[in-house]
N, C-alpha and C positions, 0 to 999 in steps of 0.2 A: 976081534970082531971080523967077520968073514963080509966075502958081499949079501949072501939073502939078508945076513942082520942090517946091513946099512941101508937095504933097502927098502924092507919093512919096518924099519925101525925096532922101538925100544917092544920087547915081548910078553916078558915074566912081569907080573908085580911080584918086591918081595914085600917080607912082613922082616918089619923091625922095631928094636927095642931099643927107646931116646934113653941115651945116659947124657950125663953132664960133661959137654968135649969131645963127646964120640959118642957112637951108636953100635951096636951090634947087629948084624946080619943072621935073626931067627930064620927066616926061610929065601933061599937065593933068588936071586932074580935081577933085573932092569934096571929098576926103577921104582917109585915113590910117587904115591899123589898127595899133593897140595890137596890138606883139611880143607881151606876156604874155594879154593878157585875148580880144584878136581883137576888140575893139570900135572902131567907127568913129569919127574923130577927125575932126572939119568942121575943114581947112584955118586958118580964121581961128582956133580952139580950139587949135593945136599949139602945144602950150609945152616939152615935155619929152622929149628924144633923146638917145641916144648916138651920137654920132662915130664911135669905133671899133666899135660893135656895127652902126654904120647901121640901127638900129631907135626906131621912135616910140612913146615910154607916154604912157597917158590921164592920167596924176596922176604928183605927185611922190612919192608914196608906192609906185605900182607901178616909177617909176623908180630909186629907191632899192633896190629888192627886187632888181632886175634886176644891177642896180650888186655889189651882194654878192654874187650866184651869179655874175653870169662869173668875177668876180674870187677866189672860190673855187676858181671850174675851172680860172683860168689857173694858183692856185698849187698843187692837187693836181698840174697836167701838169708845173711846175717842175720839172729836174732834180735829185735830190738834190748836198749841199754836202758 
């Protein structure tokens, strides 16, 4: 990182692809926004995705949050038994 990056901060968004334990890097860049909050995630900071949602939270506590609402939506759409 040179000084204009430290001083403008984080630049690129990239686009990436949630695998299970790691992620791959589709198009280069920064950084990552948090699905729920919209905050910038620096690359080396990503710790916490979902898979099936292909989205990246800042903390394991808005991951958690996320985690209960799909999973509410998916079983409000459930077909009744």
């Amino acid at each position: 990182m040179n000084r204009i990056e430290k001083f403008f901060g984080l630049r690129n968004e990239a686009k990436i692809r949630y695998l299970d334990g790691e992620f791959e890097v589709m198009s280069p860049g920064d950084f990552v926004r948090c699905a729920v909050t919209g905050q910038p995630i620096a690359l080396p900071d990503l710790r916490y995705w979902s898979v099936d949602a292909q989205e990246a939270y800042a903390s394991a506590e808005i991951s958690a949050q996320r985690y209960l609402e799909l999973n509410a939506i998916e079983r409000s759409n459930a077909p009744a038994r």
